[in-house]
N, C-alpha and C positions, 0 to 999 in steps of 0.2 A: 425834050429829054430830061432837063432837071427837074420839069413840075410832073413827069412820071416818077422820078426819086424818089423825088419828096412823095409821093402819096403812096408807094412799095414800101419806102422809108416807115409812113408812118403805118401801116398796115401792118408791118412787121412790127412796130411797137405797139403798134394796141394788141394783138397776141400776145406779146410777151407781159403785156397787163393781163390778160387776161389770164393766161396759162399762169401769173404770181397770184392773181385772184382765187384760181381754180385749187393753187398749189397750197395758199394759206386756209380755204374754206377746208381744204383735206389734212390739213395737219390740224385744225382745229377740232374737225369730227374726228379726226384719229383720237387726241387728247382728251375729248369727253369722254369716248367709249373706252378709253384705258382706265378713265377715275371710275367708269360704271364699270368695270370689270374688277376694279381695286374693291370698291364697293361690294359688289358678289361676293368677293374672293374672301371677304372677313363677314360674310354673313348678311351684311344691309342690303336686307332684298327690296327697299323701300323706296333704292334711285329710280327715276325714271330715264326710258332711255324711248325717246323718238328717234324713225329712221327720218333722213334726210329729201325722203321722197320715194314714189314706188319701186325704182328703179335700186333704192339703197338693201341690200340683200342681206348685207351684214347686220344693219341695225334694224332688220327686220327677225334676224335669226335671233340677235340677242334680246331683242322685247319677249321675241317667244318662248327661247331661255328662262328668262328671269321671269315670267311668267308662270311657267312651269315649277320653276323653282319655287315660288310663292306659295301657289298648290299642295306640291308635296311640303313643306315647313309648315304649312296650314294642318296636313293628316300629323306627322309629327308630332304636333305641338298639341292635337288632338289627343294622338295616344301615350304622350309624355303626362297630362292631367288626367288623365283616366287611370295608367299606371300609377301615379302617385296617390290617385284616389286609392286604388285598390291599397298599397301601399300602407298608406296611413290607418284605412280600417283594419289592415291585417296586424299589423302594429299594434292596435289597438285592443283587437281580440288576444293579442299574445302577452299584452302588457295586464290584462286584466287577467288570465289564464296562469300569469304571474303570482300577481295577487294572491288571487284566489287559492294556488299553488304553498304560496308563505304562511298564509293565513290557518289551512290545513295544516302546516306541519309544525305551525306553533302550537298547535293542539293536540297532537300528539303526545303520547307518553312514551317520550325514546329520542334515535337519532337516527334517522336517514342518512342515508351517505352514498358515494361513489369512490371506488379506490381501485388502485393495481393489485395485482396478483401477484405481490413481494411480501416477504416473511412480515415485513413491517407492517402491513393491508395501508401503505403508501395512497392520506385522501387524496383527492379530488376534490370532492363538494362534500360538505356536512353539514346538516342542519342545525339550527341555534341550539335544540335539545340535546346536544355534546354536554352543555353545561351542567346542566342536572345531571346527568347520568356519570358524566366522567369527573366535574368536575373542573375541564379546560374549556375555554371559550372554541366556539368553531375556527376561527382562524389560525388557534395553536397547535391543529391538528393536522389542517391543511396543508399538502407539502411536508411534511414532520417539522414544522419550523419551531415549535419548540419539545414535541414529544412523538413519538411514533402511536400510533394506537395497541401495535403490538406489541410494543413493550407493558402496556395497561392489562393484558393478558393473562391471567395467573401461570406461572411458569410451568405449574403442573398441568395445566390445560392447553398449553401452545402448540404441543405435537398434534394433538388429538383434532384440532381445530382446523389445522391445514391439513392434515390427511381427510378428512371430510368433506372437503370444501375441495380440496386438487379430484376425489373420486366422484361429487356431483358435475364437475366440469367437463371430468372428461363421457360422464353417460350425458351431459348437455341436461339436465337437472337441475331446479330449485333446490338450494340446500338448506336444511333449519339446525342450529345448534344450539345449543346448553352448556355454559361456559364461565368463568368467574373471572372478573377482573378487580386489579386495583385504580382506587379513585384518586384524584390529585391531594386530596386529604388522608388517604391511609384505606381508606374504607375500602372493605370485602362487597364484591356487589355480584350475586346471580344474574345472568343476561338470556335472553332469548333473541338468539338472532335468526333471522330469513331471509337469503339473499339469492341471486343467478347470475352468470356470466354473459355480459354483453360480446356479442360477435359481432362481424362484419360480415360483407356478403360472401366473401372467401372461405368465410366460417374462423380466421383469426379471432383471438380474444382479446377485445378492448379493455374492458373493464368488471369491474362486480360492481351490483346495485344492490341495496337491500335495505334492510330497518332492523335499529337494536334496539329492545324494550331491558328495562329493570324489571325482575320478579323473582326479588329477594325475600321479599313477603312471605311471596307464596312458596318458594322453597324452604321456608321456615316454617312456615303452615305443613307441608308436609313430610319436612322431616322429622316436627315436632308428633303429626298423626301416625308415622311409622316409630317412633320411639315407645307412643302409648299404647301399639297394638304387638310390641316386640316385648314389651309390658306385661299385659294383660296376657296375651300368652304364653310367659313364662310362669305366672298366677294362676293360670287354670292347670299347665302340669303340677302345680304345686299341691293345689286341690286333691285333698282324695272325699270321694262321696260312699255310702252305705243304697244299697239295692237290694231291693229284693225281698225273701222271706227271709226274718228272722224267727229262730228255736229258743222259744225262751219259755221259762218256769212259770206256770200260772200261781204257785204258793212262795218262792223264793226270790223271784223276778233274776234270776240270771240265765244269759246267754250261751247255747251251745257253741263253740267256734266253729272254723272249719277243721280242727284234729279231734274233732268233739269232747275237746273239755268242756266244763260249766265256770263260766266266768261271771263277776261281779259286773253290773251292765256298765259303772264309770270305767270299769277296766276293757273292754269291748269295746266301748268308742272314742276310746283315749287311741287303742291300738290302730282302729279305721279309720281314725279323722283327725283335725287339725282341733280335736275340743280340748280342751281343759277343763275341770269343775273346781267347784268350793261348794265345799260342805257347812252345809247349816242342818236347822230342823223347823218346819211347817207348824203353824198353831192347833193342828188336831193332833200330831205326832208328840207334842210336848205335854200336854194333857193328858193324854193316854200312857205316855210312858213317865212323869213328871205330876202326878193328881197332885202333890200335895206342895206344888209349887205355884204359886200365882203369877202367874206370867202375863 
């Protein structure tokens, strides 16, 4: 009976090795498959994870997992370089479109710009040709941080300028004006602006876009051509001209009028025109009337 004990005894102790064997080999794959799931869980798809045998479900489910998951972070990282591709060329075209953008309107003669629809024409964007024309640098303009542009407006012109501009908005119309402004030095400057109203798809109004030129020139060119033809045609009523037939003496050389007297012909065209004379005498008249004069 005792040497049956002892060998129940020890049969139940080798179980219980074994079931501590079976119990630490399962706390150990528990613990690896936590660090490969920690692993996962912050992106390192790069653990490897064996199951413990065919019969292990779990660490066959998470090989296929993290498998899978390598896959898709494969397409990912695919379309993550591609978009960046894109990305970078589109960038590229926009940065030269840029360019090319500045370049153009440094050659300009004028200033481009962007602003609100406030009495002030409150900029936005203005290109470097502010300077020329107004006189402030683009950024003194921008925001009014140190000048409105509508205050640069000639006072006499400020009404005239937003009631033009508020009636092309509201027919949704380009509007063009002709306007004077003053420059940051004092100067009188003729302007030619053309601009429109940005909307939204609402049809709200964003903003005005447009370009201002100098053509101070040429409103001098032609206000100086309307002076000389405001001129001249006050010279031509001036003008009186002779037409026609004239009644005049074949023996005495004077002119009938129109109340038909006989008139001396200087006294005839002194009365029809703008003449004057002075009286001399000719070297056959002096001879003839004068013989014994040596002239």
């Amino acid at each position: 009976e005792v040497g049956e004990m002892a060998r129940a005894f020890d049969a139940i102790v080798g179980q219980l090795h074994a079931a501590r064997d079976a119990f630490e080999a399962m706390t150990a794959y528990l613990k690896r498959m936590a660090a490969a799931a920690t692993e996962v869980a912050g992106g390192r798809l790069e653990v490897a994870i064996e199951p413990a045998g065919p019969k292990d479900v779990l660490g066959q489910s998470a090989r296929d997992m993290v498998a899978a998951l390598r896959r898709a972070q494969a397409e990912v990282q695919g379309h993550r370089e591609f978009l960046e591709q894109q990305v970078a060329e589109r960038t590229a075209q926009l940065e030269q479109s840029r360019q090319s953008l500045v370049i153009l309107m440094s050659n300009l003669q004028g200033m481009a710009y962007r602003c609100l629809n406030d009495p002030d024409w409150t900029m936005e964007f203005v290109s470097d040709g502010a300077l020329a024309l107004t006189g402030y640098e683009a950024g003194a303009l921008i925001g009014n941080r140190q000048v409105a542009y509508g205050s640069l407006i000639h006072p006499d012109d400020r009404a005239a300028v937003w009631n033009d501009v508020q009636q092309a908005l509201d027919q949704r119309r380009p509007f063009v004006l002709l306007y004077r402004i003053r420059t940051r030095g004092g100067e009188e400057k003729w302007v030619w602006e053309k601009g429109r109203g940005v909307f939204d798809e609402a049809g709200s109004l964003l903003a005005l876009e447009g370009f201002v030129t100098d053509i101070t020139d040429r409103k001098r060119l032609e206000q100086d051509r309307e002076r000389l033809i405001e001129q001249l045609q006050k010279a031509l009523t001036e003008v009186r001209t002779l037409s026609g037939l004239l009644p005049i003496c074949s023996s005495c050389k004077r002119i009938r009028d129109d109340q038909g007297y006989w008139q001396q012909i200087e006294g005839y065209l002194h009365d029809h025109s703008n003449l004057d004379f002075t009286h001399g005498i000719c070297p056959e008249c002096a001879r003839r009337l004068y013989p014994d004069i040596d002239l």
